[in-house]
N, C-alpha and C positions, 0 to 999 in steps of 0.2 A: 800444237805449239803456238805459242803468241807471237812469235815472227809470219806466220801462215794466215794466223788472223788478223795481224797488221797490211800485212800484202793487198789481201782480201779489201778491207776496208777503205783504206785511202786509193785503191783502185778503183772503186765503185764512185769515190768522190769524185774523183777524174773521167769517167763514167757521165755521170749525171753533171756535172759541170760541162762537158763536151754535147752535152745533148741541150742543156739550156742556151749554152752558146750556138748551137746553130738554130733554136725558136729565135732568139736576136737576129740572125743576121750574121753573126761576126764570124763569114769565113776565113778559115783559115785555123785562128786562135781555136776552134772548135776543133778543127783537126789533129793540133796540137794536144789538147788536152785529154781527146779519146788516144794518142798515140801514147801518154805516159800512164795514163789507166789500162791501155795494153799492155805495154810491158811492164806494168806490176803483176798483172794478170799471168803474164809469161813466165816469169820469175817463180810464181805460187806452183805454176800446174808444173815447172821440171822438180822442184822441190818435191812435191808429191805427185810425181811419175804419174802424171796425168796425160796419157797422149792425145784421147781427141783433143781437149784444152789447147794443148799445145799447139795441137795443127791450124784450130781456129783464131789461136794470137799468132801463131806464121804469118794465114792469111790476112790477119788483120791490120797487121804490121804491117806490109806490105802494101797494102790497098792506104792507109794512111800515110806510107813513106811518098806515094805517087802524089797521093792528094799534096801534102806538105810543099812539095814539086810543082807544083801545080798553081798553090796556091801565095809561095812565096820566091819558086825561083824563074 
């Protein structure tokens, strides 16, 4: 489906944007941006009943909800 590989895609942007921003420096914004490349990621793997997937955007999410915490409250 093109909604799965839209998911896919601007996930991975957010992805690799999250990763350029932390070779900068710019905590925090980094964190942000690996957290909506997760849960696009999230969104893909229940779509397609993907459970490890899922487990590892749980974790992920969570591990950036902290950071987010962390880094802006």
């Amino acid at each position: 489906m093109l909604i799965n590989s839209v998911l896919q895609w601007i996930g991975a942007v957010f992805i690799i944007a999250g990763h350029i921003l932390n070779a900068m420096g710019a905590d925090g914004y980094n964190i942000a941006a690996f957290t909506v490349g997760t849960m696009l990621f999230m969104v893909w793997a229940v779509r397609v009943a993907n459970t490890p997937q899922t487990i590892v955007n749980i974790v992920a999410i969570t591990t950036c909800t902290i950071g987010l915490y962390r880094a802006f409250g």
